[in-house]
C-alpha positions in Angstrom: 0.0 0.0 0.0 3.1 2.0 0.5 3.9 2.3 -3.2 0.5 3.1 -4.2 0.2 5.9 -1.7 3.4 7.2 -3.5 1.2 7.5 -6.7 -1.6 8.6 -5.1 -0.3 11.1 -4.0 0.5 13.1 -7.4 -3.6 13.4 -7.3 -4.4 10.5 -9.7 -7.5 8.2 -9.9 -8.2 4.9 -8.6 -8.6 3.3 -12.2 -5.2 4.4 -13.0 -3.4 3.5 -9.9 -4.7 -0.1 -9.8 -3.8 -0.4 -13.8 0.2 1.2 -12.4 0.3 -1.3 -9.9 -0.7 -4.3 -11.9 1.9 -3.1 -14.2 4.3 -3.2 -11.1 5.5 0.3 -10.4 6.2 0.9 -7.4 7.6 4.7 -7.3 7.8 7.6 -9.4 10.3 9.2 -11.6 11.6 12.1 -11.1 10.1 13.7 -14.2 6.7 11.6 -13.3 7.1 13.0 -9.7 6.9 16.6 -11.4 5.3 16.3 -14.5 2.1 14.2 -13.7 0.9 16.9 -10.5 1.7 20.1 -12.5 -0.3 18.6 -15.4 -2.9 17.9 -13.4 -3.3 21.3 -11.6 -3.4 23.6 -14.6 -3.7 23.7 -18.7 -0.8 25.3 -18.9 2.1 24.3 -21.6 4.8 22.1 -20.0 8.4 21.2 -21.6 10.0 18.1 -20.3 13.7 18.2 -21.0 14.8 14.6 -20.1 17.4 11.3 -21.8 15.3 8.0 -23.1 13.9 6.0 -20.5 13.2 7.9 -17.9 9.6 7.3 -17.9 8.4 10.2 -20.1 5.4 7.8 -21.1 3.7 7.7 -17.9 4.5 11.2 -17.4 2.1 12.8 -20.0 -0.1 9.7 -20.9 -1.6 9.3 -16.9 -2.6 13.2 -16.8 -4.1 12.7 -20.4 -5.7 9.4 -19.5 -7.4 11.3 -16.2 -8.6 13.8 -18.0 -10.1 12.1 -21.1 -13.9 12.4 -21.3 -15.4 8.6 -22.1 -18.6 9.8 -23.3 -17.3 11.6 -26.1 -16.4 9.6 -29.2 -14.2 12.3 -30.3 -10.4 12.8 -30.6 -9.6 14.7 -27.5 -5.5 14.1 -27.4 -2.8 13.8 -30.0 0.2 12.2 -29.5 3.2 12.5 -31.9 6.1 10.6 -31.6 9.3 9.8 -34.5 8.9 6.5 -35.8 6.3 3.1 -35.7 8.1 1.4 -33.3 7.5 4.7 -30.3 4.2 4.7 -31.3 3.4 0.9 -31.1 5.2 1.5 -27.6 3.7 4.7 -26.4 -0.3 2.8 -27.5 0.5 -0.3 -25.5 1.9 1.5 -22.6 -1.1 4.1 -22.2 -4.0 0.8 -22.9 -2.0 -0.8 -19.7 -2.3 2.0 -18.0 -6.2 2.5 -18.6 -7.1 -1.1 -18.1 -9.6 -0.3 -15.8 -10.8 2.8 -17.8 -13.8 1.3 -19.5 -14.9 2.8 -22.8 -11.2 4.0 -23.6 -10.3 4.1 -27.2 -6.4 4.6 -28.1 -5.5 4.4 -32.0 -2.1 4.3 -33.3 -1.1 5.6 -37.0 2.1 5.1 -38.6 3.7 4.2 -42.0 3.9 1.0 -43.1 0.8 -0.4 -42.4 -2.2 -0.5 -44.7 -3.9 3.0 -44.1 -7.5 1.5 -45.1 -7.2 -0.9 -41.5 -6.1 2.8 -39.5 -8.8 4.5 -41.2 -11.1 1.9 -39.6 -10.3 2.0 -36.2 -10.6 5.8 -36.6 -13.7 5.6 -37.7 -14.6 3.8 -34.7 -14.0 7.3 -32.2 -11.0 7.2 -30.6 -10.6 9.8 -27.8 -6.1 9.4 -27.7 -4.5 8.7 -31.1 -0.6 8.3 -31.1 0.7 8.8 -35.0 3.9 9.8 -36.6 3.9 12.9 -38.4 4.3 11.7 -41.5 1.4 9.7 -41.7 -0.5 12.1 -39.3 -0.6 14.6 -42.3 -1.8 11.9 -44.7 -4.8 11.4 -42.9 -5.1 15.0 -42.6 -5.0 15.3 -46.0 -7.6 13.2 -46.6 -10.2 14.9 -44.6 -10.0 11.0 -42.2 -9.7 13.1 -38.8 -10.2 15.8 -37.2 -8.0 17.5 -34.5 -9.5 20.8 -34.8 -11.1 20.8 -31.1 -8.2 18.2 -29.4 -7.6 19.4 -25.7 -4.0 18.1 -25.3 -1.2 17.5 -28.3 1.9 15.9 -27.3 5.3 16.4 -29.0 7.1 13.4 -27.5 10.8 13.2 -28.7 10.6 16.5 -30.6 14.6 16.3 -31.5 14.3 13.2 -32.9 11.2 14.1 -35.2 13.0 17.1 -36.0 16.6 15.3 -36.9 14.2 13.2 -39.0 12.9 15.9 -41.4 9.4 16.4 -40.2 9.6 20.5 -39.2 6.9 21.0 -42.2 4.7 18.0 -41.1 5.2 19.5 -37.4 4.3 23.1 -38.5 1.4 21.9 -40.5 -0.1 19.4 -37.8 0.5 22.6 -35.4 -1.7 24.7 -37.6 -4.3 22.5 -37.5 -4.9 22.4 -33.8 -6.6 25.2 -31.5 -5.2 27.9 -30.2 -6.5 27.1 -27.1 -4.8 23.6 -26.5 -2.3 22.4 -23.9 1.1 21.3 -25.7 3.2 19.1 -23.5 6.8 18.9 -25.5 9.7 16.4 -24.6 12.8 16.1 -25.7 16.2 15.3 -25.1 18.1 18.1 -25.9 16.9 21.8 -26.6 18.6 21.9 -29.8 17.5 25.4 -32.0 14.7 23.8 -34.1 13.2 22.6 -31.1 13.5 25.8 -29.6 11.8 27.7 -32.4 9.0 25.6 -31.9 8.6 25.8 -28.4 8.8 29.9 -29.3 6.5 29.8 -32.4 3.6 27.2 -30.5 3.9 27.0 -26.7 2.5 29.8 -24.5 4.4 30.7 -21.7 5.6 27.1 -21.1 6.8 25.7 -17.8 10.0 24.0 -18.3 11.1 20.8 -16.1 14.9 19.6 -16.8 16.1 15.9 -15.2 19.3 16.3 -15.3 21.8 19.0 -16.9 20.4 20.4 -20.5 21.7 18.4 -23.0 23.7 16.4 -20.2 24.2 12.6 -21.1 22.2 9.6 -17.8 24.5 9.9 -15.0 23.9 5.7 -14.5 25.5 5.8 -18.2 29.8 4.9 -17.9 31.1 7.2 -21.3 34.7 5.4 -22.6 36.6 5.2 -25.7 39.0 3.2 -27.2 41.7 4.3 -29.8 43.2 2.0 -32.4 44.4 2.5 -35.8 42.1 3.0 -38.1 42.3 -0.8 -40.0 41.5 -2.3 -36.2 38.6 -0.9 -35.7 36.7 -3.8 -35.6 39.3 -6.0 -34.2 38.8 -3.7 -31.5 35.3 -4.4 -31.3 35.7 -8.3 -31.8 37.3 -7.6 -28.5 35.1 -5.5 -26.7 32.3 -8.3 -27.4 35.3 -10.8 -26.1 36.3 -9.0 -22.7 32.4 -8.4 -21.9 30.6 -11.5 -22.5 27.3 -10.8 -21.2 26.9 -7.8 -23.4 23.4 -6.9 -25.0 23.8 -3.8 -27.0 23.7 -2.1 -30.1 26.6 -1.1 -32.3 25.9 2.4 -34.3 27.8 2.4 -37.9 27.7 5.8 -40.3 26.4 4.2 -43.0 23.9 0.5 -44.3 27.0 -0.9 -46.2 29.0 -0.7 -43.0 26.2 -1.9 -41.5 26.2 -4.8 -43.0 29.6 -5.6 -43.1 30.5 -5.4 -39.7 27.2 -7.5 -38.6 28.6 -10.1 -41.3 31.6 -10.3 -39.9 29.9 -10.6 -36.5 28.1 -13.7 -37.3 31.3 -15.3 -39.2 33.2 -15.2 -36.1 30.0 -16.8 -34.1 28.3 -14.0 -32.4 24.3 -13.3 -32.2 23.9 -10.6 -34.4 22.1 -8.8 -37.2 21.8 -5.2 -39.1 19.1 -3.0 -38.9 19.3 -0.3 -41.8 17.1 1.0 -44.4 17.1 -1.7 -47.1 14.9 -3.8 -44.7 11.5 -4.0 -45.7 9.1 -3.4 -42.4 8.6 -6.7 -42.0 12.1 -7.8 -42.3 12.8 -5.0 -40.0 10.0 -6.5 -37.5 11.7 -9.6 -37.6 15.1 -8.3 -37.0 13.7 -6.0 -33.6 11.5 -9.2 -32.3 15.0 -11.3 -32.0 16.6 -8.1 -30.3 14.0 -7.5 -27.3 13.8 -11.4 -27.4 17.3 -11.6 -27.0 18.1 -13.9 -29.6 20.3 -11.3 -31.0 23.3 -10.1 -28.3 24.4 -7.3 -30.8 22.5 -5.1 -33.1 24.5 -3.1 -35.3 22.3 -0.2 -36.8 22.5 3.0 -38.4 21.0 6.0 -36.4 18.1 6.6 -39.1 17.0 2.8 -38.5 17.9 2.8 -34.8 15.2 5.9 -34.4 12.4 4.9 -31.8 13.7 1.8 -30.5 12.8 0.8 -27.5 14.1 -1.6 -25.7 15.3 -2.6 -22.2 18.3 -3.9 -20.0 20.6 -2.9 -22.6 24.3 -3.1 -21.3 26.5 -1.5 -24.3 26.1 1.1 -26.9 28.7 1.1 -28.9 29.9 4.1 -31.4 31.5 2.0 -34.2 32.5 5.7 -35.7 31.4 9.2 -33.7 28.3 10.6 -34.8 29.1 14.3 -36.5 26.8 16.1 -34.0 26.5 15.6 -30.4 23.1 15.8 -30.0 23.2 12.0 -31.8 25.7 10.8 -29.3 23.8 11.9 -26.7 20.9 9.8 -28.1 22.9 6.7 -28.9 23.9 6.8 -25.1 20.7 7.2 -23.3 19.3 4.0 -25.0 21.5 2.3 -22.2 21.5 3.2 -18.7 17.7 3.4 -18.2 15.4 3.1 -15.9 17.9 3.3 -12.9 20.3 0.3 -14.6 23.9 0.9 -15.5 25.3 1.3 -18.4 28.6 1.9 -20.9 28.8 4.1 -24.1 32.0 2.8 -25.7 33.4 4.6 -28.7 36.2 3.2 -30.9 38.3 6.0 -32.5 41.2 7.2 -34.4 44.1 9.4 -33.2 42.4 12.1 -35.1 38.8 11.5 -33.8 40.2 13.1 -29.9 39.0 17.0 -31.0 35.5 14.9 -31.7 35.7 13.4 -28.1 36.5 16.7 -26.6 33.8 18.5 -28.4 31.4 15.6 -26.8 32.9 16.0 -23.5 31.8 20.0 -23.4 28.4 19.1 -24.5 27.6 16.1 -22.6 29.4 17.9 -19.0 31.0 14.4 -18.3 34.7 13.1 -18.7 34.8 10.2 -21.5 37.6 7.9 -19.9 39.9 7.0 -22.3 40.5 2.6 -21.5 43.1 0.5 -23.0 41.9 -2.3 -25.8 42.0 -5.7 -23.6 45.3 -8.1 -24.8 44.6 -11.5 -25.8 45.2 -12.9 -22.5 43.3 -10.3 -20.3 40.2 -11.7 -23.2 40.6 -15.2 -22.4 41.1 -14.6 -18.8 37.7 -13.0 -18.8 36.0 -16.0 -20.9 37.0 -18.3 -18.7 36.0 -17.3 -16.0 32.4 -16.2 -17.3 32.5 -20.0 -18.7 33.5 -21.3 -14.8 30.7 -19.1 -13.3 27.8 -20.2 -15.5 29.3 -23.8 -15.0 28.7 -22.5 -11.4 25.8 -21.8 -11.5 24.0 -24.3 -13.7 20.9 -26.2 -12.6 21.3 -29.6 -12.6 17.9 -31.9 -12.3 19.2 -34.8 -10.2 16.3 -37.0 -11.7 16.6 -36.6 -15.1 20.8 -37.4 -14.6 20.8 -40.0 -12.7 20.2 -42.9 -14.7 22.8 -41.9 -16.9 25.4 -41.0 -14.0 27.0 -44.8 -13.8 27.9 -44.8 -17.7 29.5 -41.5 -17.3 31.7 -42.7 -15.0 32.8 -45.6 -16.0 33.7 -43.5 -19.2 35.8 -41.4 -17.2 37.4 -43.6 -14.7 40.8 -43.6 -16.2 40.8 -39.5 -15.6 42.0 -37.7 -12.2 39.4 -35.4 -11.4 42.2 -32.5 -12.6 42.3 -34.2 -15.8 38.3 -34.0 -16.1 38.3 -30.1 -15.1 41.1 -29.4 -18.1 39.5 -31.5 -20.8 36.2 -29.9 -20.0 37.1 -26.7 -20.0 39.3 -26.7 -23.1 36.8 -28.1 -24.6 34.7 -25.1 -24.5 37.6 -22.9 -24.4 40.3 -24.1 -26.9 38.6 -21.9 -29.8 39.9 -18.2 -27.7 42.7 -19.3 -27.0 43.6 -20.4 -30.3 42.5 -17.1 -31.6 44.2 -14.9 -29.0 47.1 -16.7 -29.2 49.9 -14.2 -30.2 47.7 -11.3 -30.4 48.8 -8.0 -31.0 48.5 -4.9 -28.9 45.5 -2.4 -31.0 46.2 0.5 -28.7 47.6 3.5 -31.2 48.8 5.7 -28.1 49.5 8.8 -30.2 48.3 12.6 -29.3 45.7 13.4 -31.7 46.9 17.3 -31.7 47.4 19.7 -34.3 50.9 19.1 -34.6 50.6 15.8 -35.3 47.9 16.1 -38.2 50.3 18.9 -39.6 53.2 16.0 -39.7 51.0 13.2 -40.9 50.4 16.0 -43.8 54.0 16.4 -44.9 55.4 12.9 -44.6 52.7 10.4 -44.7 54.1 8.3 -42.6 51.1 8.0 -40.2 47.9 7.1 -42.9 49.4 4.1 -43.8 46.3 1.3 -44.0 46.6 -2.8 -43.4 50.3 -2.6 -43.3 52.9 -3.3 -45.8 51.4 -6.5 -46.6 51.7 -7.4 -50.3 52.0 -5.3 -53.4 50.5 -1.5 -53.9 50.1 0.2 -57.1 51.0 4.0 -56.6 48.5 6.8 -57.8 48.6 10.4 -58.6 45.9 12.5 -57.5 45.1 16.3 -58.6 44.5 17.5 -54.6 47.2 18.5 -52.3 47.3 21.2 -49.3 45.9 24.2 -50.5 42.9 22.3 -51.2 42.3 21.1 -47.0 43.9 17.4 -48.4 44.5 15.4 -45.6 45.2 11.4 -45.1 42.0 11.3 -43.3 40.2 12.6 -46.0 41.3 9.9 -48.8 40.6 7.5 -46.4 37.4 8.7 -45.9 36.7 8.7 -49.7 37.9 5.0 -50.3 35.4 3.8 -47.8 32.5 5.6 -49.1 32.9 4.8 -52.7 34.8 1.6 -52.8 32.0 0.6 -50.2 34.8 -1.7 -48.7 37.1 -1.0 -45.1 39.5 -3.8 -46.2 40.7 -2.0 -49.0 44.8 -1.9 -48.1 46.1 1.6 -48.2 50.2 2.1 -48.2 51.7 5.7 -48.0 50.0 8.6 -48.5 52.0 11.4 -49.5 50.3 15.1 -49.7 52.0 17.8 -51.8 50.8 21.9 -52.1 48.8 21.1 -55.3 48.4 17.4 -55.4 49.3 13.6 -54.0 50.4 10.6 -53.7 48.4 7.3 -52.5 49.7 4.2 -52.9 46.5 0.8 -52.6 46.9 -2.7 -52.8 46.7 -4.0 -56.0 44.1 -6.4 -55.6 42.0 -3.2 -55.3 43.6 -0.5 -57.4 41.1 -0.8 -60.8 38.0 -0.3 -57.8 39.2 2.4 -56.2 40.5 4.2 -59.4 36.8 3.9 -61.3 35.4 5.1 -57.8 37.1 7.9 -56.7 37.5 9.1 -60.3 34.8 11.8 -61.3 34.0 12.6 -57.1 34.1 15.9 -56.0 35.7 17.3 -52.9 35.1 20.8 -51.8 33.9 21.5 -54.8 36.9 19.9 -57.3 36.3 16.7 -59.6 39.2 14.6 -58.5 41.1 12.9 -60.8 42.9 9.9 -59.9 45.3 7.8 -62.2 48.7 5.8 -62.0 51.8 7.4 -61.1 54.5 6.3 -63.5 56.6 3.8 -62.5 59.9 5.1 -61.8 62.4 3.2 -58.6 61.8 6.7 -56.1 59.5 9.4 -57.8 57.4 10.0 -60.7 58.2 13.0 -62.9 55.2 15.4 -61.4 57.1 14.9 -57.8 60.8 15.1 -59.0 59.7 18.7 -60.8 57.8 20.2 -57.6 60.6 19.0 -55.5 62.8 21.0 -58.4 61.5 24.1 -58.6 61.4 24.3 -54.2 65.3 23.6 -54.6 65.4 26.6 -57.6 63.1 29.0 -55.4 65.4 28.3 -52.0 68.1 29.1 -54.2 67.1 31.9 -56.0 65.8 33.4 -52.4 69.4 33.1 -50.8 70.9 34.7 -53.6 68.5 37.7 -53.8 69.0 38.4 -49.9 71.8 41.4 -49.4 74.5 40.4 -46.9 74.8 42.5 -43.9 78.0 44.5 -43.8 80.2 43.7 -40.6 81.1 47.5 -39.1 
């Protein structure tokens, strides 16, 4: 009776607190605690300014839920929220909550489904609908509802709809509801779009912040790794290694990487799949299912496809490359660390990446630790003793054993009880060790400072890609320093448009005008008909062979010429100074 005081207490009815209990919460939130009484009291327009999982749901769907009339077969509440899977979410949280509510009608509408089955249950009176904005406007468009006289409109996850492209759905679904209506807005961060529409729509709003503005879950741990850039995902191979009981979800910049690096997860025997926009809806059903079913331990998404998920009690989120803008860092790290569990946002970057995990660190107001990539043997240490404890910890029916408990031994007679505990564990085990055997150390320990870049720029020493390994065919390219060239950069472009990380990559030598890059031949013709025809700030690059010559080719035995002729020229033009 305690707990249900505790809810009680923020002024709600019986019907909702007995659908909360059955649900089994026990105490508020702190952004239920402040949101749900405030909401109740007045009309007024309320921002909520809190991470992912923090209970936003509850916080405006109870207050809606109390104050929705039954005897009214008319849309009295909108709820707009990013993408089908928040909504799905959002409509069977709020029908748990109002299971005692009879006569309660909650429609969801999102892309993806057949519109005809929405327009049905529409035209059935719903007094709460929960839609996407997209598909919101469609309907609106159609003359199929009508939120002209709606009491409450909800903007949960603004940010995200707003990073998604729907500020003219927003505006328009904005115009079409009264003047006189309550707007509840939540978000994340207060990033400027979201702010112009809390300015051009919200009337005097009160604003609740959990947490610092824009601040990342203080239950989430922030670390990052830094390897060179052809380990990055033998880096991650062992951050799955060193935490075996991991259940999370690896962020990649683009669907081809995507899908590599889930590939390459399943080929070395983890639980895993991709979630990117090829997927049909119903593959990408089928791929989220597994997920919050656990039959996948690592989803490796895009942040587009990742939008809206919901799902709990994961331990990892992992930054396969940095976002480019914090706010989407911040949202790839509250989707751990919810709901008062603990969590770790790992990212895996270059030496170059540090001014990105700076910038983060001044955003988010907490220190990202920098950790050393685990050795092969600190990996199998780890294992084993994860393998040891579940061993531990197995239950073992006594019953069902027994009749086959004299065989067994008799089997293993000729074995000390030592000999037992090494066959049996090596049996289990012998595959990490095999692999870890002779591992190398993936930690690149350089300072990823200006003076650093500005050297990797004039020698090339430090972009060299997949080692020295085989034969490279050397290129000439028309871009150099004055064009912003850097190793980084080519890199960059390779990936994109070769569509493959493997690619090998030798010296890369940057000139004032243009460059030198030398690639493994296996993949020189692809990257030549890629990159070929590109632009770069503007300028078509043009990439063909260097001639073959033992040091240089002619281009870079001319430029190094004419240097040699202006040094000299500049001596001999500068007057010596007389010695009085």
């Amino acid at each position: 009776m305690e707990n249900m005081s505790s809810f009680q207490a923020l002024g709600l009815s019986p019907d909702l607190i007995r659908g909360i209990t059955d649900l089994g919460f026990e105490t508020p939130t702190p952004i239920q605690e402040k949101i749900i009484p405030l909401a109740l009291e007045s009309l007024g327009d309320i921002i909520g300014l809190a991470q992912t999982g923090t209970g936003k749901t509850a916080a405006f769907g109870l207050p809606i839920l109390e104050d929705i009339d039954m005897s009214e077969k008319v849309v009295q509440a909108l709820i707009l929220s990013p993408t089908r899977e928040l909504c799905m979410q959002i409509t069977k949280d709020m029908r748990a909550f109002a299971k005692y509510k009879e006569g309660l009608r909650i429609v969801s509408v999102y892309g993806g489904e057949k519109i005809e089955l929405q327009l049905s249950a529409i035209r059935k009176g719903p007094q709460v609908i929960v839609a996407t904005p997209g598909r919101m406007v469609d309907l609106i468009k159609r003359r199929a509802v009508d939120i002209e006289a709606i009491d409450t409109l909800v903007l949960d996850e603004a940010d995200e709809m707003l990073n998604m492209g729907f500020r003219d759905e927003l505006d328009l679904i904005l115009q079409q509801t009264p003047q006189d209506r309550r707007t509840l807005l939540f978000s994340a961060t207060m990033a400027g779009e979201v702010a112009r529409i809390a300015k051009n729509y919200l009337k005097t709003p009160t604003q609740i912040t959990i947490g610092k503005q824009n601040a990342g879950s203080d239950d989430v741990r922030h670390i990052y790794y830094q390897v060179h850039e052809k380990d990055r995902y033998l880096a991650l191979k062992r951050i799955a290694d060193i935490n075996p009981q991991i259940y999370g979800i690896v962020f990649c910049r683009t669907r081809m990487e995507t899908k590599s690096v889930a590939a390459k997860f399943m080929k070395d025997g983890y639980s895993a799949d991709s979630l990117h926009g090829d997927l049909s809806q119903p593959q990408r059903d089928a791929v989220m299912n597994k997920f919050r079913d656990k039959n996948i331990q690592m989803l490796v998404a895009t942040d587009v496809a990742a939008r809206g998920i919901d799902v709990k009690d994961i331990t990892h989120v992992i930054n396969y490359n940095l976002p480019e803008e914090t706010e989407i860092y911040t949202h790839r790290s509250g989707r751990t660390g919810r709901a008062g569990s603990k969590g770790v946002s790992i990212s895996i970057i270059n030496y170059r990446e540090i001014f990105k995990i700076r910038k983060i660190e001044n955003s988010i107001g907490k220190k990202i630790e920098k950790v050393p990539v685990p050795t092969g043997a600190e990996v199998c240490e780890k294992q084993l003793f994860s393998f040891i404890d579940k061993m531990e910890k197995v239950d073992v029916d006594e019953e069902q054993i027994a009749p086959f408990m004299s065989a067994v031994n008799k089997k293993l007679e000729w074995l000390s009880k030592e000999d037992i505990v090494k066959r049996f564990v090596s049996l289990e085990f012998n595959r990490f060790l095999e692999y870890y055997r002779d591992a190398p150390d993936l930690n690149d320990n350089r300072k990823g400072d200006d003076k650093n870049r500005k050297d990797s720029r004039r020698s090339g020493s430090s972009s060299r890609r997949g080692g020295r390994r085989g034969s490279f065919d050397r290129f000439f390219v028309n871009l150099g320093n004055k064009d912003g060239l850097q190793p980084s950069h080519i890199i960059g472009l390779i990936n994109k448009h070769a569509n493959d990380r493997d690619i090998n990559v030798g010296e890369i030598d940057i000139k004032d005008s243009f460059s030198f890059v030398e690639v493994g031949t296996k993949y020189s013709s692809r990257v030549q008909s890629a990159i070929s025809g590109q632009k770069f700030r503007g300028r078509i690059i043009k990439i063909e062979p260097a001639e073959a010559k033992p040091e240089r080719n002619r281009a870079e035995s001319e430029f190094d010429s004419f240097k040699k002729k202006k040094k000299k020229k500049s001596k001999k033009s500068t007057p010596k100074k007389r010695i009085r």
